[in-house]
N, C-alpha and C positions, 0 to 999 in steps of 0.2 A: 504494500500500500504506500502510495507515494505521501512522503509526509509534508505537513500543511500544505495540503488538499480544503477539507471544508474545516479545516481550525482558523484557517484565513478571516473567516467572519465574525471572529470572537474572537482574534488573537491580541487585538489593542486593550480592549478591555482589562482580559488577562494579566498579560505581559506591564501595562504600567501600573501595575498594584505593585512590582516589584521592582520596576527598573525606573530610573531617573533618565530618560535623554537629554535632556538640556543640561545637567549634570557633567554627563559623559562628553556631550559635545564641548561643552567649556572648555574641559581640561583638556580635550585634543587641541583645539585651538590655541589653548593654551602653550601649550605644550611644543604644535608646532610652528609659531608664532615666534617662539624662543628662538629656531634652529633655524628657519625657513622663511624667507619674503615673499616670494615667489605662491602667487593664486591665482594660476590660469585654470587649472582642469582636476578635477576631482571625482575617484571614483567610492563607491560602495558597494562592495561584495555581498552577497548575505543580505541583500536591500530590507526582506521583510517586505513590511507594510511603509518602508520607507523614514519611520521615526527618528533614527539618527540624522540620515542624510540632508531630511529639511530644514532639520537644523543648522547643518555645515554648509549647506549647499547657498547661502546668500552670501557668503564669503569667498564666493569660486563664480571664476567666469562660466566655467562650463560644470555641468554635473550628469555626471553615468551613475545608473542603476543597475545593477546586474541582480537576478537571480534565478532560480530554476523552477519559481513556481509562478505559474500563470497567474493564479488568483490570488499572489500575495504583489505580483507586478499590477494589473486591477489597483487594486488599492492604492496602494504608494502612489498611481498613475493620478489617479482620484485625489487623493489628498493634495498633491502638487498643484493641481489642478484650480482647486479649493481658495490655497494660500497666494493665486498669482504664483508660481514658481514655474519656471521649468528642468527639464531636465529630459536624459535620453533615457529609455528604459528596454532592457534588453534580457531577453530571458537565454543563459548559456548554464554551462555545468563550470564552476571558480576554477576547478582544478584543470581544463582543458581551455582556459580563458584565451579568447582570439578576438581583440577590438580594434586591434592594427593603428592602436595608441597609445602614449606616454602620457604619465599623470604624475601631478605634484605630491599629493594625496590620495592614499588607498588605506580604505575601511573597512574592519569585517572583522564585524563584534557579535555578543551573543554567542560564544560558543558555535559559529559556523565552523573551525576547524575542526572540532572534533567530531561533528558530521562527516569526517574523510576517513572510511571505516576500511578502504584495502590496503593492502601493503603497496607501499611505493606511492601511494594519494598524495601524502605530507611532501614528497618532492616535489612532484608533478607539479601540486600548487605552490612554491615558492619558485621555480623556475618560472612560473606563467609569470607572479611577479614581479621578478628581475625584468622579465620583457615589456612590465607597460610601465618602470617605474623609471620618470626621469634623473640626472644622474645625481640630486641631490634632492631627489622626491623620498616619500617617509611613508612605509607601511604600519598601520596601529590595528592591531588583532589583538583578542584576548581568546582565552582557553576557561570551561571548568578543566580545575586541575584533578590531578590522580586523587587526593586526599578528596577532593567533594562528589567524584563517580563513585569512590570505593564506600567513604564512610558515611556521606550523608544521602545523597539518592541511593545507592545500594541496591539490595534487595528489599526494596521497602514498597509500600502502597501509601497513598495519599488523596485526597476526597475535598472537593469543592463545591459548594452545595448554596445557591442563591436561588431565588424566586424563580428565576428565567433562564438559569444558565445549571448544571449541576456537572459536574466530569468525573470521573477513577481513573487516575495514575497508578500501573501497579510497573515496577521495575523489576527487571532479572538482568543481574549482573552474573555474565562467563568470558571468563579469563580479562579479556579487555577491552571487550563490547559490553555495553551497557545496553537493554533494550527496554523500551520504554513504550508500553502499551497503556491507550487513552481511549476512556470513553465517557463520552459527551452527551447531555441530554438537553439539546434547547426549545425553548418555549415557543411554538409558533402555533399563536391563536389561544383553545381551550387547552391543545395537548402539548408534547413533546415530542422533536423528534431526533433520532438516536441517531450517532454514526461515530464510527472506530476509527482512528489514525495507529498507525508504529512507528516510532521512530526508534535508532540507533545512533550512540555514540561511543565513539573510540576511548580509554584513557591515553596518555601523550603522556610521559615525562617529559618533566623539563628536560633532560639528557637527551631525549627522541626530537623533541623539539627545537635544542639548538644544532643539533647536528646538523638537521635536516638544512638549516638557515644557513651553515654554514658551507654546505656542500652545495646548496644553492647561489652560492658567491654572493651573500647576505651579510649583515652585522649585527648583531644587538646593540644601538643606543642605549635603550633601560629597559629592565624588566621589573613593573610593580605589582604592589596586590589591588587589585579590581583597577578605576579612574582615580589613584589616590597618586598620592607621593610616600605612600607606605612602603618598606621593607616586603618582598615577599618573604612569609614566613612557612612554618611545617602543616602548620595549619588553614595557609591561603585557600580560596574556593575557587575566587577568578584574577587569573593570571594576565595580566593586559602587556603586550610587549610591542616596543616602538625599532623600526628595521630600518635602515637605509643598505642600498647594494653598495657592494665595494667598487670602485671605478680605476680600472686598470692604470 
């Protein structure tokens, strides 16, 4: 089952009960504002519903949306649309990325990486980019780290239960996949109605993870814990890390 599929419809709701974007976007801005002058072109991996990027996205000449789900491009398209914004939106798979462009800025938060569940994924996608990052352009990803797949989602279930909306999350973690089976009951009219998503995600060491970056001809600027200026520690959840390529 292709995941967010029909979560797309109830995925903003959700999702900002937990996440801050404006938050997030600050600190990248921030962040690369520090390092970087340069705002011609900006992309976002992992679009979503597009919540980061409208954010970052009036501080860029140009702004690309990528992601693999029709109905979460919809939206994001919708919203943009909404705020006066624009922007490209384009549905491809991150790890096989072809836009036959260079970008100042590249985003892909939320845990999009560990959505790269075969072996050899985690290359694939840092070589893609090497090729759209310009030579002093700055990739900003974060991870759930191995500590929050293993000990806090786990094998655990969990239940969301409002007027209109009700879900089960129940999880089965083997070996390094985590699978994550949802079901959703929403209110349309007098009834409810039902539908099931799976999703999968990988654990990553940090070890897996900067290999990969660095066999990528990548660098680590910083590694911190979530959009903080925190230390990662043993007990991080989300790992956010800032890359520029190395330039021959």
């Amino acid at each position: 089952m292709r995941a967010y599929n029909k979560i797309a419809e109830v995925y903003d709701r959700l999702i900002y009960e937990d996440i801050d974007y404006v938050v997030w976007s600050k600190f990248i801005l921030d962040k690369y504002g520090d390092i970087n002058s340069e705002k011609d072109d900006y992309l976002d991996l992992g679009c979503g519903t597009g919540n980061l990027a409208i954010n970052i996205a009036p501080f860029f000449h140009n702004t690309w949306c990528v992601d693999l789900s029709d109905e979460m491009l919809i939206l994001a398209e919708n919203k943009f649309r909404s705020k006066k914004k624009k922007a490209k939106f384009v549905r491809q798979d991150m790890k096989e990325l072809n836009l036959n462009r260079k970008f100042n800025l590249i985003t892909c938060s939320l845990d999009c990486i560990n959505y790269l569940t075969e072996d050899g994924d985690l290359l694939k996608f840092f070589k893609c980019i090497r090729n759209h990052l310009k030579d002093q352009g700055l990739l900003v990803f974060d991870i759930n780290s191995q500590y929050k797949l293993e000990n806090v989602l786990g094998n655990n279930i969990y239940t969301y239960n409002e007027e209109d909306v009700v879900y089960i999350w129940e999880n089965t973690l083997e070996e390094n996949i985590l699978e994550m089976n949802l079901t959703f009951f929403i209110k349309e009219g007098k009834f409810y109605e039902r539908f099931d998503e799976m999703h999968q995600e990988r654990i990553y060491s940090e070890d897996e993870i900067e290999e990969a970056i660095k066999e990528a001809d990548l660098s680590v600027v910083s590694k911190l814990d979530n959009y903080t200026d925190r230390a990662v520690t043993a007990t991080t959840e989300r790992i956010t890390y800032f890359i520029r390529k190395n330039i021959q």
